[in-house]
C-alpha positions, 0 to 999 in steps of 0.5 A: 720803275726808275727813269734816268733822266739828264737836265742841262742847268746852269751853275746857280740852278744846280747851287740852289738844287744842292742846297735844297738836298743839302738843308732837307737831307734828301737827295737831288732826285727827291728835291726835284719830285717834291718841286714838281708835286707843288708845281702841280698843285699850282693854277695854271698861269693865264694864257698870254694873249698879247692884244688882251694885255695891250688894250688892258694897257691902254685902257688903263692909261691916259688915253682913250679906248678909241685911240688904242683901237686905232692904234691897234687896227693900224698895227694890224694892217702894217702887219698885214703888209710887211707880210704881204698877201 
């Protein structure tokens, strides 16, 4: 079964896209299933956890593990106020 689908890709996305049909003599549809076949194969990337990745950085820093979690337990309480109750 063939499913049309329409993609909004910018100007150099669709240069490289041709290219790629282009030098592996394929079509664009075929370029995009072989991309998404090895994306697939791919490990999923970790999941963003901004306070894990802000106390890697200061652990990793100059400073103190007490000073980031200062820092940090100040952040969470002007944020508990900028929002309010």
């Amino acid at each position: 079964m063939i499913h049309r689908t329409t993609f909004a890709l910018d100007a150099d996305t669709v240069r490289r896209l041709r290219t790629l049909a282009s030098r592996w003599r394929v079509s664009q549809a075929e370029v995009v299933r072989r991309a998404l076949s090895r994306a697939e194969g791919l490990p999923d990337p970790p999941s963003p956890d901004v306070l894990d990745r802000l106390r890697r950085y200061h652990a990793a820093s100059s400073g103190n593990p007490a000073s980031a979690d200062a820092y940090l337990a100040q952040a969470r309480a002007d944020r508990k106020r900028w929002r309010g109750p």
